[in-house]
C-alpha positions as CSV (number, residue, x, y, z in Angstrom):
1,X,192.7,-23.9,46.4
2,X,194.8,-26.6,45.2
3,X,192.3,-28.9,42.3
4,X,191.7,-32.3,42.6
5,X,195.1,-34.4,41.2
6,X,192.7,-35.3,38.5
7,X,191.9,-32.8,37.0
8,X,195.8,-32.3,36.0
9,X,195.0,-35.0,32.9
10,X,191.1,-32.9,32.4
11,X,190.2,-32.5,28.8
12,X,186.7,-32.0,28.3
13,X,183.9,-32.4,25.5
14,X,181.3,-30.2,26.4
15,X,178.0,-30.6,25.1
16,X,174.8,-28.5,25.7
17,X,172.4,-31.9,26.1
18,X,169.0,-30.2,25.7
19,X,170.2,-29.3,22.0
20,X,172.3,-32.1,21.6
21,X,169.4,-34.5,21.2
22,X,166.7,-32.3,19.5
23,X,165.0,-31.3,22.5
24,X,161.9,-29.6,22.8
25,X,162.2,-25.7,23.5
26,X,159.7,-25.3,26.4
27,X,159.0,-27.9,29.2
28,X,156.5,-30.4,27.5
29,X,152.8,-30.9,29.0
30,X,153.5,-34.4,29.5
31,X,155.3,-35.7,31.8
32,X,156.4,-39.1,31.0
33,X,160.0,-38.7,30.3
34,X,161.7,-39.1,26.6
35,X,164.8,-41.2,28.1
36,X,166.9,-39.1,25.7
37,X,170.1,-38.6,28.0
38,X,170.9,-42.3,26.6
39,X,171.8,-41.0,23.6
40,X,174.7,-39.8,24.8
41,X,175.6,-42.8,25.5
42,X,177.1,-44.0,22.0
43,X,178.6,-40.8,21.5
44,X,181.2,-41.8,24.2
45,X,183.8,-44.3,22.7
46,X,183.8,-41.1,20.2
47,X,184.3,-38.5,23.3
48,X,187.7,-41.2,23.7
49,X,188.2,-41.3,20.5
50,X,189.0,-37.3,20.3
51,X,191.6,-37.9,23.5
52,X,188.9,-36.5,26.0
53,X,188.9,-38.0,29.8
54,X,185.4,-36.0,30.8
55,X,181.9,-34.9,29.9
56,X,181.0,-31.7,30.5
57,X,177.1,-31.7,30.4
58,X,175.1,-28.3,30.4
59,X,171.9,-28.2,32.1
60,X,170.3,-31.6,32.5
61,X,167.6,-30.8,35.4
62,X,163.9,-29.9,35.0
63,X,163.7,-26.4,33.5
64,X,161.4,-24.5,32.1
65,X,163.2,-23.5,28.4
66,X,166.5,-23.5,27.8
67,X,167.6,-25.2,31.0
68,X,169.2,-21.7,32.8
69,X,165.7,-21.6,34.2
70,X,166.0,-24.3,36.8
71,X,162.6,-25.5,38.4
72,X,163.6,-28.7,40.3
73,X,167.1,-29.0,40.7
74,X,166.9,-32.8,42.1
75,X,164.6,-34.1,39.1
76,X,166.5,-34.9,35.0
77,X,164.5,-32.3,32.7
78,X,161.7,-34.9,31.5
79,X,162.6,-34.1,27.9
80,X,166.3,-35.9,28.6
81,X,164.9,-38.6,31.1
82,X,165.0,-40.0,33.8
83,X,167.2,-40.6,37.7
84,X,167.9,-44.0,36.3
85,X,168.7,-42.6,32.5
86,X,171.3,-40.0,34.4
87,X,173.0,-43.4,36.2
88,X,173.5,-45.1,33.4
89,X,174.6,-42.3,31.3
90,X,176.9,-41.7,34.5
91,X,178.1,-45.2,35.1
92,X,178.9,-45.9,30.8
93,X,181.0,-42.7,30.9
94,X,183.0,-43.6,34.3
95,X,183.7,-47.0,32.5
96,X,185.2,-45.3,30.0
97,X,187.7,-43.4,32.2
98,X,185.1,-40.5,31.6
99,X,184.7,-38.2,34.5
100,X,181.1,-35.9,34.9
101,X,181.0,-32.5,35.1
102,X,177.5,-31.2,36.1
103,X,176.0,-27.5,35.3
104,X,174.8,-25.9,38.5
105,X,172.4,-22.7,38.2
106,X,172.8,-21.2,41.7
107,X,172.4,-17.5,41.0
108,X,168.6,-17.9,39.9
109,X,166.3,-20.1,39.0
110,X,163.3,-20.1,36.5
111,X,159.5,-18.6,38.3
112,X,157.9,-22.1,38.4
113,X,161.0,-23.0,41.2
114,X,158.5,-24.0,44.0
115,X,159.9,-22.0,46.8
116,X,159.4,-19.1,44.4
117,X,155.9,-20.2,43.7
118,X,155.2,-20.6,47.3
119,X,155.9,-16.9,47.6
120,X,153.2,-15.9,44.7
121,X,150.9,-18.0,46.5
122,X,151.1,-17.4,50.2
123,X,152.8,-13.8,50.1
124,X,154.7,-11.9,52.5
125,X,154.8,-14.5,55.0
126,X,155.8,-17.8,52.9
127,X,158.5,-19.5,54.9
128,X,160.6,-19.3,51.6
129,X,160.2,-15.3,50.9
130,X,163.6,-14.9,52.3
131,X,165.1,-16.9,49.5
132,X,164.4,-14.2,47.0
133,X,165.3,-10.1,47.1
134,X,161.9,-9.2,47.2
135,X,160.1,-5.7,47.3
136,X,156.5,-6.1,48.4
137,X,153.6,-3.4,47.8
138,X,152.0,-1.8,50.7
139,X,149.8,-4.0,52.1
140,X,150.8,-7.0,49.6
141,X,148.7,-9.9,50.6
142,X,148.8,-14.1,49.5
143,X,148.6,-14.0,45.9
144,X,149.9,-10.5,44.6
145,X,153.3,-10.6,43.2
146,X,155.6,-8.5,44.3
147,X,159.2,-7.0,42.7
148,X,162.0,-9.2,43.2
149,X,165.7,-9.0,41.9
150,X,166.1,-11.1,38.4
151,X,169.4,-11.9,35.9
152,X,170.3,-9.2,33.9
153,X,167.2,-7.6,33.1
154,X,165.4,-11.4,32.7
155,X,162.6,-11.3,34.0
156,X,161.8,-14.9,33.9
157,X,165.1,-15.4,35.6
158,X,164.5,-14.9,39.6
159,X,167.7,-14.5,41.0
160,X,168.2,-16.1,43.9
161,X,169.3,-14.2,47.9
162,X,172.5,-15.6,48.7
163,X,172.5,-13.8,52.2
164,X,169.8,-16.2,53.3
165,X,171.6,-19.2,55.4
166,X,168.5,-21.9,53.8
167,X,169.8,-21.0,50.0
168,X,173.1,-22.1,50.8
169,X,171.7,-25.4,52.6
170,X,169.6,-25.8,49.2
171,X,172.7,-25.6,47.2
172,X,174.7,-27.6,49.1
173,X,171.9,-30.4,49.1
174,X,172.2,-30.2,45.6
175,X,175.3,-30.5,45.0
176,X,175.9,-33.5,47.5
177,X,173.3,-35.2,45.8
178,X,174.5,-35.2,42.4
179,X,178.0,-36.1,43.7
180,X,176.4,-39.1,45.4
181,X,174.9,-40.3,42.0
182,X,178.4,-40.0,40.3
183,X,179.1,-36.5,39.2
184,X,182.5,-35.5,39.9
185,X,182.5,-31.3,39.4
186,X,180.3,-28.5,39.2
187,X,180.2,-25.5,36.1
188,X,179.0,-22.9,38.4
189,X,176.6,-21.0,36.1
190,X,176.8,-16.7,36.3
191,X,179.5,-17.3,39.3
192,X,180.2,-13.6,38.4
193,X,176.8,-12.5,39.9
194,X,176.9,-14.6,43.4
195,X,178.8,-13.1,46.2
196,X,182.1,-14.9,46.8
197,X,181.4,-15.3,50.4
198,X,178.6,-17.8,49.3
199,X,181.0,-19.8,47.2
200,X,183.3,-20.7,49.6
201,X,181.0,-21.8,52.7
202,X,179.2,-23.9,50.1
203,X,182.8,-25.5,48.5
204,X,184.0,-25.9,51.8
205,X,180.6,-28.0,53.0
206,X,180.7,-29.8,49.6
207,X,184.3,-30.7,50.1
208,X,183.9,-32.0,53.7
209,X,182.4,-35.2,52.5
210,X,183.2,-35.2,48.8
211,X,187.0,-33.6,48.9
212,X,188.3,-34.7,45.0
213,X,185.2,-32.6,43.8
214,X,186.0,-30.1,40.9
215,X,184.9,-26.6,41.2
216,X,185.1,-24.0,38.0
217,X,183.1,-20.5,38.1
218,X,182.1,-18.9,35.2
219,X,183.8,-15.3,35.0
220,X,184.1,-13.5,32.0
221,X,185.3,-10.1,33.0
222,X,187.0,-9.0,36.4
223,X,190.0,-10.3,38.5
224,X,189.5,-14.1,38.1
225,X,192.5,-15.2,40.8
226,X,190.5,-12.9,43.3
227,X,187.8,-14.3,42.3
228,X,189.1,-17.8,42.5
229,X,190.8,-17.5,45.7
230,X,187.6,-15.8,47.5
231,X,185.2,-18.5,46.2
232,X,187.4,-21.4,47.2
233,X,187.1,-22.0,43.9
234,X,189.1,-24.4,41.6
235,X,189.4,-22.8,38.4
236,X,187.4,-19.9,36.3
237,X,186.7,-20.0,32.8
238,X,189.4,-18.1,30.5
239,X,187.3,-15.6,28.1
240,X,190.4,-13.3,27.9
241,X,191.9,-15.8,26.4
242,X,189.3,-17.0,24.7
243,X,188.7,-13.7,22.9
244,X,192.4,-12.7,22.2
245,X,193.2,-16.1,20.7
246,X,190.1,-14.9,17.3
247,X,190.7,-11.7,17.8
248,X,194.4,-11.9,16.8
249,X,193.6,-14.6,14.1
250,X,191.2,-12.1,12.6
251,X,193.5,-9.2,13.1
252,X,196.8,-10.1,11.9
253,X,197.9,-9.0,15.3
254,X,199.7,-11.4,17.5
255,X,200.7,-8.5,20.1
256,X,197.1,-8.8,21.4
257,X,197.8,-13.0,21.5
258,X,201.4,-12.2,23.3
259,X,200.0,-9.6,26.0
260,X,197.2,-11.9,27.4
261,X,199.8,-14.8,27.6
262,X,201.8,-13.1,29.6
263,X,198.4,-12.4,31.9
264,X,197.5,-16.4,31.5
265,X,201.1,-16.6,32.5
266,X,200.7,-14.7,36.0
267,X,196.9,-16.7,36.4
268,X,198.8,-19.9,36.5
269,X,201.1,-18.7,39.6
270,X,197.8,-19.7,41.4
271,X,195.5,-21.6,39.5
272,X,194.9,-23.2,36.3
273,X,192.0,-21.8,33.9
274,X,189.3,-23.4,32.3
275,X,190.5,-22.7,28.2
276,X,188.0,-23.0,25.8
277,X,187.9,-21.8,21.9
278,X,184.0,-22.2,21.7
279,X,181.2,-22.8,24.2
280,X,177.4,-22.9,24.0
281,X,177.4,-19.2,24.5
282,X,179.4,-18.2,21.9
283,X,179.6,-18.2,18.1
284,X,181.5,-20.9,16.8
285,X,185.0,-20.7,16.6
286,X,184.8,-22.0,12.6
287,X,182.4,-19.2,12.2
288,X,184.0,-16.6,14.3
289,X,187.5,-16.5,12.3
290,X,187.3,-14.4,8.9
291,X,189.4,-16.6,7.6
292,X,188.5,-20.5,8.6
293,X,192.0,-21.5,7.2
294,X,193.1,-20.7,10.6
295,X,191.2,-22.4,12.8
296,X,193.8,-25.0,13.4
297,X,196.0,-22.4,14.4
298,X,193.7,-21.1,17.4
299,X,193.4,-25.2,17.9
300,X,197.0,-25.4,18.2
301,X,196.8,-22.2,21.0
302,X,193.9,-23.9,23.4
303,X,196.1,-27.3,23.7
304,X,199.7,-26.0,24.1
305,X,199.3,-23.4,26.7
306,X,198.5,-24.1,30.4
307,X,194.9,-24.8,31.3
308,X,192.3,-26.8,31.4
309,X,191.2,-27.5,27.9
310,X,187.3,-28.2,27.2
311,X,185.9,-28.7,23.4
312,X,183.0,-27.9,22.6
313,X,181.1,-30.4,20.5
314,X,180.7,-29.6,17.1
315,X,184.2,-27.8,17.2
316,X,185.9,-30.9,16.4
317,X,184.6,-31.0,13.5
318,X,184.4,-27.8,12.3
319,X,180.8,-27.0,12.8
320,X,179.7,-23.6,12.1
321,X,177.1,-21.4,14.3
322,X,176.3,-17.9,15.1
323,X,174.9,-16.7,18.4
324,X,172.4,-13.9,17.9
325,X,171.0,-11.5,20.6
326,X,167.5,-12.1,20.1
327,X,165.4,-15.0,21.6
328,X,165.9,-18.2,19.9
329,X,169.4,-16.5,19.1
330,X,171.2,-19.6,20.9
331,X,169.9,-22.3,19.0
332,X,172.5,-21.9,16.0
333,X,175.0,-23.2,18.6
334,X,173.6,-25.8,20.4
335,X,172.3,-28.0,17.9
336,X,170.9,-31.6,17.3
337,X,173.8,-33.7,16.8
338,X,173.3,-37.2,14.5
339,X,172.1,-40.5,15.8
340,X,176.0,-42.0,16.1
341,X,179.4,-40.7,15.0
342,X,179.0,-42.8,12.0
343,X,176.3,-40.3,10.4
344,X,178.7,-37.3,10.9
345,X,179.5,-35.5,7.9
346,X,183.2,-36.6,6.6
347,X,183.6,-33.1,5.9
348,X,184.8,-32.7,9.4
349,X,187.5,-35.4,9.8
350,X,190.1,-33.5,9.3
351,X,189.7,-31.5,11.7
352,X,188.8,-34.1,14.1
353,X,191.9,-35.6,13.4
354,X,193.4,-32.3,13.9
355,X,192.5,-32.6,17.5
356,X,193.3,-36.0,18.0
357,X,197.0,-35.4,16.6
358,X,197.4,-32.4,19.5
359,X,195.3,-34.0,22.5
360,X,197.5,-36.9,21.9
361,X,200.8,-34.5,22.0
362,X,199.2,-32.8,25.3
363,X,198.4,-36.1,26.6
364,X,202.4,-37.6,26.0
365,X,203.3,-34.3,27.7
366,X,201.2,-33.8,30.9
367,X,203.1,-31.0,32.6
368,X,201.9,-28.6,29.6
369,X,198.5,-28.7,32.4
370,X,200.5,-26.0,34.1
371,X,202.7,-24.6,31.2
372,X,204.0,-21.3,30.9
373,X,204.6,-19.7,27.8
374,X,207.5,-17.3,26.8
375,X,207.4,-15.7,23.5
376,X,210.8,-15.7,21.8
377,X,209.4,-14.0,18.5
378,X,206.9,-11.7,17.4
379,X,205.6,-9.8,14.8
380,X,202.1,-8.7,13.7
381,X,202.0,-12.0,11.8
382,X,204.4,-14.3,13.4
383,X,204.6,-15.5,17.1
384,X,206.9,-17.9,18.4
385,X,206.4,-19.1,21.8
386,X,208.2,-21.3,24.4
387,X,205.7,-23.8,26.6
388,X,207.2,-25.4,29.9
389,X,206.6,-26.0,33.5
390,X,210.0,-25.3,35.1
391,X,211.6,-28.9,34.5
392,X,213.8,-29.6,31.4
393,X,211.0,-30.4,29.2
394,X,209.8,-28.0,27.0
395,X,208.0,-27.1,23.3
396,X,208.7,-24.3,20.9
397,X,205.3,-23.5,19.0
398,X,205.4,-21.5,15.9
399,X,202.3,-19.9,13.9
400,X,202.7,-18.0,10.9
401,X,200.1,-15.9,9.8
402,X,201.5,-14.3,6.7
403,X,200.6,-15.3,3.3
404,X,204.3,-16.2,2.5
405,X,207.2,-18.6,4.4
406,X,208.7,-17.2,7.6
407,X,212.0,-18.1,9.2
408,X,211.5,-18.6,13.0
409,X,214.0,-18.8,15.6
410,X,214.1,-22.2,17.5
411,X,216.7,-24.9,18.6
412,X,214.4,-27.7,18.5
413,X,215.0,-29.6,15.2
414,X,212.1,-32.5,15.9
415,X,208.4,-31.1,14.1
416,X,205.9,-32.9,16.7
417,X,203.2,-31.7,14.9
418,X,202.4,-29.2,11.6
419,X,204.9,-27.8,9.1
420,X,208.0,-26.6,9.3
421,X,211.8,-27.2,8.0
422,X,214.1,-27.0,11.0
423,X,218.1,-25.9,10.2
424,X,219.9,-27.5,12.9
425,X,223.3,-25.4,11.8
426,X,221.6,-21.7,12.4
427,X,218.8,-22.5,14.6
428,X,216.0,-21.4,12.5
429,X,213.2,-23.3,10.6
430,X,211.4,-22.3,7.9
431,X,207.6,-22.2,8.2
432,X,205.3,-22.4,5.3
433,X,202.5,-19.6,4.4
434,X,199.8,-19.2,6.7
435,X,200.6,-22.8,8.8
436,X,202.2,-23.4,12.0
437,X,204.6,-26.1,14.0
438,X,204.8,-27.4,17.3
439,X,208.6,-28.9,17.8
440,X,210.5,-30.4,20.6
C-alpha cells in the first residue's frame, strides 16, 4: 500500500493515557466519568515543542484493567472521560497541526465484552456465539461456560473469530466511528495473531470512505513486508530494529547494528516502518543500555534512518523503567506523568533538547522518511553510515563507541549535529571518545 502523504512528515509521542494520568488499575464501580483525557491537553504545546506532528494514544476505550481488555469499544474508559472529553482532546491537538493516532484491540477483547457476555448468558444458541472459537460441553445449556480460544495463554483475554463475517462489520464500525470523531490512524494491537485476510477487507472498507487513514500493525517477529502487503497494511512496527539498535550499544558490536540496516534497507523497497527506541511494552531505553552514556547514540539511530519515528513519553527525558513479567510488571513503564511540563524534573532537559536538536535536523531534511543507509565504516566499536533517498542530498552519521578518539572516513566537512573535527584535506574527521556526529 502506498501511506497517506502525511504521514511522510509523522513523528509521534506516544503515550500510554491510562498511566499517563494516574489511572485507576481496574474499571472503577462508579460510573461517572473522571474527565482525565483533558489532561493531556496541556501537555501538547510540549508534544510541539519536542518537533512531534502526532499523538499516539494507547487504549482510551472502556476496559476492564489495563485497557488490552476492551469491553465497549464505542464508549472513552470512564476513568479518562468522556465522548465530549475525547473531542476536545481531538480538536486542541488538530489545532496544533497534531494528528491522532488511535489503539485498536481487534484480536480479543476483555470477558465483560457484551457479545461475549451474551454467550455466558444465553449459551449455544446466542446470536453472537459465532464471534468467539468456542468449544461447548455436551449438552452445554444457557449459562454454562464453555472453552473458547484466548491471547496467549490469557485467559481473561477472549480472542476474538476473525472467520465470522459480523466481527469484521464490528471492526469496521469501529473504526469508522472513531475516524468520524477526528482520529486519523489506527495501532492495530497483536496484528501478528489476526489472519491477514481480515486486515485487508476491513482496510479496504475503512479506506472506501476515509482513504488518507493510517494503518500500522504491530509485528514483532515474522516477515513484516508479507505481512504488510497481505494486510493492506501501511506500515508495521520495527522490533528488529528496535532490538539491534541496545543490543549493539550494550555489546560493543556494531556488526549486529550494520546487518539489520541492511534488512531495514530492503523493508523500505516497499514500505516504511514504524521505528521506535521504547514503547509501553518495553523496558525503557535509559534503563535498557548498561551504559546510559549512550543513549543519545541509539537517539541519533531512531531519527536518521528511514521510518516512521514514534517517542515514547518519558524517553525524552530520560526516564527510567523496567518491564517485569509478572502482573503489575507493566506499571514501571507507563507511569503518571506531572500536572504540566513545568513540574518535569530539569534533570531531563538535556536530553529533551537532545531530541529537539535531531527532530529538527529530520524535519529540515524530509526525504530521510524514506532514507537508506550505506555503511562506509565498521568496526566492533565504530560505524559509519551513509543516509539518502536516491537524490543528491545525503548525511554521513558517525558513532563511536570506544573509550578513546576515532578517525572516520567522510567527505562532509559541515558537523550538523554532535562532535566531531572534520579534515577537509584527507577526508577524515576525528571523533571524540564514546560520542557521535551527524555531518552534511
Amino acid at each position: 500500500m502506498s501511506e497517506p502523504d502525511w504521514v511522510q512528515h509523522a513523528i509521534w509521542w506516544h503515550v500510554y493515557p491510562l498511566g499517563f494520568v494516574g489511572a485507576e488499575k481496574t474499571a472503577t464501580a462508579d460510573p461517572a466519568a473522571a474527565h482525565r483525557l483533558l489532561d493531556l491537553v496541556p501537555w501538547l504545546d510540549y508534544a510541539v515543542e519536542l518537533g512531534a506532528s502526532g499523538l499516539a494514544l494507547g487504549p482510551i476505550f472502556a476496559s476492564e484493567t489495563h485497557g488490552y481488555d476492551t469491553t465497549d469499544y464505542f464508549r472513552i474508559d470512564p476513568r479518562l472521560g468522556t465522548l465530549e472529553d475525547f473531542d476536545s482532546l481531538v480538536a486542541e491537538a488538530h489545532g496544533r497541526g497534531l494528528r491522532i493516532l488511535l489503539d485498536g484491540v481487534f484480536n480479543h477483547t476483555g470477558r465483560s465484552f457484551p457479545p461475549f457476555q451474551q454467550v455466558l448468558g444465553q449459551g449455544p444458541g446466542a446470536a453472537t456465539a459465532p464471534w468467539f472459537s468456542l468449544q461447548w460441553p455436551e449438552g452445554a445449556t444457557a449459562g454454562v461456560e464453555p472453552g473458547y480460544r484466548d491471547f496467549e495463554g490469557h485467559h481473561h483475554l477472549v480472542a476474538l473469530n476473525h472467520e465470522e463475517p459480523a466481527v469484521e462489520d464490528f471492526v469496521v464500525d469501529v473504526m469508522k466511528h472513531w475516524l468520524r470523531r477526528g482520529a486519523d490512524g489506527w495501532r492495530l494491537d497483536a496484528a501478528y495473531a489476526v489472519p491477514s485476510p481480515f486486515w485487508a477487507g476491513v482496510t479496504a472498507r475503512v479506506r472506501s470512505t476515509h482513504p488518507s487513514t493510517y494503518f500500522v500493525g504491530e509485528y514483532i517477529h515474522g516477515d513484516y513486508a508479507s505481512e504488510v502487503r497481505k494486510g493492506r497494511l501501511d506500515s508495521a512496527t520495527q522490533y528488529e530494529l528496535w532490538k539491534a539498535v541496545w543490543s549493539s550499544l550494550n555489546d560493543g558490536n556494531f556488526f549486529e547494528l550494520a546487518a539489520a540496516l541492511e534488512r531495514h534497507n530492503a523493508l523500505l523497497g516497499s514500505f516504511v516502518p514504524l521505528t521506535f527506541i521504547g514503547n509501553h511494552d518495553v523496558t525503557r531505553i535509559a534503563s535498557k543500555l548498561e551504559d546510559p552514556g549512550l543513549l543519545a547514540h541509539a537517539v541519533v539511530v531512531l531519527l536518521t534512518v528511514g521510518g516512521t519515528p514514534s517517542i515514547y513519553y518519558g524517553d525524552e527525558q530520560a526516564y527510567r523503567g523496567i518491564k517485569e513479567d509478572r502482573a503489575g510488571g507493566d506499571d514501571d513503564v507507563r507511569p503518571l506523568f506531572p500536572a504540566s511540563p513545568g513540574d518535569l524534573s530539569p534533570v531531563g532537559r538535556p536530553v529533551f533538547e537532545l531530541h529537539q536538536e535531531l527532530i529538527g535536523l529530520r524535519r529540515r531534511h524530509a526525504w530521510l522518511h524514506r532514507a537508506r543507509t550505506e555503511v562506509l565504516q565498521l568496526s566492533n566499536e565504530v560505524l559509519v553510515y551513509r543516509a539518502s533517498a536516491g537524490g543528491p542530498e545525503q548525511l554521513i552519521v558517525a558513532l563511536n563507541l570506544s573509550s578513546e578518539p576515532q578517525f572516520v572516513r567522510t567527505a562532509s566537512a559541515q558537523v550538523l549535529a554532535g562532535r566531531a573535527t572534520p579534515d577537509g584535506s584527507s577526508g577524515h574527521a576525528v571523533l571524540a571518545a564514546r560520542s557521535w556526529a551527524v555531518l552534511g
